[in-house]
C-alpha positions, -999 to +999 in steps of 0.1 A: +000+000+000+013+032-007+013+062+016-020+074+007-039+044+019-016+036+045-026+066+066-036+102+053-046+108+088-047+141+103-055+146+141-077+177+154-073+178+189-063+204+218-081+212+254-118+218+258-137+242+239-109+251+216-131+249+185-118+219+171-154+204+166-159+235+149-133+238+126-136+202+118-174+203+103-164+235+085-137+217+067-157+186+061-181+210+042-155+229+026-140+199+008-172+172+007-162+143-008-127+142+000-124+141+037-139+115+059-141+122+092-139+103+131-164+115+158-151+121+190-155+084+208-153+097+245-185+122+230-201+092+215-194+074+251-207+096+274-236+108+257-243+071+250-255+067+287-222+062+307-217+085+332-182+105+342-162+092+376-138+103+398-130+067+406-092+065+393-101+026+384-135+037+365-115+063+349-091+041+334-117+016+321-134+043+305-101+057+289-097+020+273-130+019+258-124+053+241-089+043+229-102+010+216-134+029+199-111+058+184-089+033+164-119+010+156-134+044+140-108+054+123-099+024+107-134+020+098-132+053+078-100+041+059-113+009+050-148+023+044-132+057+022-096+046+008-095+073-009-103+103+013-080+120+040-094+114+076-098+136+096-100+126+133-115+146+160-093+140+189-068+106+185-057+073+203-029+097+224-057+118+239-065+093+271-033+100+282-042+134+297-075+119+316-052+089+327-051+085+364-019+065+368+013+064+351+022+068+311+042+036+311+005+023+329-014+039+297+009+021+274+012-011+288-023-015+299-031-005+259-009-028+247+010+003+223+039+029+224+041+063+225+057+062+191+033+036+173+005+058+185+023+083+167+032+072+137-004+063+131-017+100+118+006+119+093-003+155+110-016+169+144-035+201+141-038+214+180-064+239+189-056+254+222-080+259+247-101+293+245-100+293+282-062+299+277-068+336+265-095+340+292-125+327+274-153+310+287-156+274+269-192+266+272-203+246+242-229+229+226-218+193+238-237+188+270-208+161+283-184+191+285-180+199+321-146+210+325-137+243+344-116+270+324-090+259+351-092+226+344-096+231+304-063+246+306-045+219+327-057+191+302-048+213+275-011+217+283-014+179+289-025+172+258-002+198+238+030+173+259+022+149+245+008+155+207+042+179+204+060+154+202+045+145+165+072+160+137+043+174+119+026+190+154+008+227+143-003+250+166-035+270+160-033+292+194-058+308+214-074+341+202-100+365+214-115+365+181-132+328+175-137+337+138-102+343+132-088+310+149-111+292+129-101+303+098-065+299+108-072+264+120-090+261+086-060+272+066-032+249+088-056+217+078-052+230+041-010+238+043-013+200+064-027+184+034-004+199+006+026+190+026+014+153+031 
């Protein structure tokens, strides 16, 4: 398989209510037909009927289902639209900031490495947190419940570990939603000419 259908895989992710979502079903629009795209899984989970848990050993089980859903999903897409770019809203990495135990516990209880979960998407668009420029980050997704304090700390969690991708871009908080957006917009575009 050549690197087209190998992965063509482009991760949208960054802390809550940085207007990934967003920026995600104005690009699917923009270029119908030639992106498919991943849901969230931990949206799909918790909406689904399971509830959130401070319980450090619900927490984890919880985590593993969303890992195992997000690379179900997006392997789904690939099979499902070889042809098309996928575009994944959050990735298999993104557990590791909810994690409550160690990152060599994330790893080994997933059975993977850092740098397989990697090597698995050919770009990481990161859009930081709006509570990061002193936004409020109330959405439209009712399973967001996250504090602008704690928005930030799993932001800065995420952005360790997704930095570490050679292709990681930054799409950084801004007062103006409109113009991150469009800037988040035009990085997925530069992504996809470079890959």
């Amino acid at each position: 398989m050549d690197k087209m259908h190998l992965k063509r895989r482009i991760v949208l992710t960054g802390g809550p209510g940085g207007g990934k979502t967003t920026a995600l079903d104005l690009f699917r629009r923009e270029f119908s037909g030639r992106v498919a795209s991943v849901p969230e899984s931990a949206t799909m989970i918790f909406s689904g009927g399971i509830e959130r848990s401070p319980q450090p050993e619900v927490v984890a089980a919880q985590q593993k289902a969303i890992f195992n859903l997000q690379k179900n999903l997006e392997d789904s897409q690939r099979i499902a639209n070889p042809e098309c770019l996928i575009l994944c809203d959050r990735g298999s990495l993104d557990g590791l900031a909810y994690w409550p135990y160690s990152d060599e516990n994330f790893f080994k209880t997933m059975g993977t490495t850092l740098e397989y979960e990697l090597s698995r998407y050919d770009a990481v668009i990161f859009f930081e947190t709006a509570a990061k420029s002193g936004q409020g980050i109330r959405s439209n997704n009712p399973i967001r419940n996250e504090s602008e304090n704690k928005a930030i700390e799993i932001d800065e969690r995420l952005q360790q570990v997704w930095s570490q991708h050679p292709n990681f871009n930054l799409v950084g908080s801004s007062e103006s939603f409109i113009k991150k957006v469009m800037f988040g917009i035009m990085t997925i575009e530069n992504v996809i000419d470079q890959i």
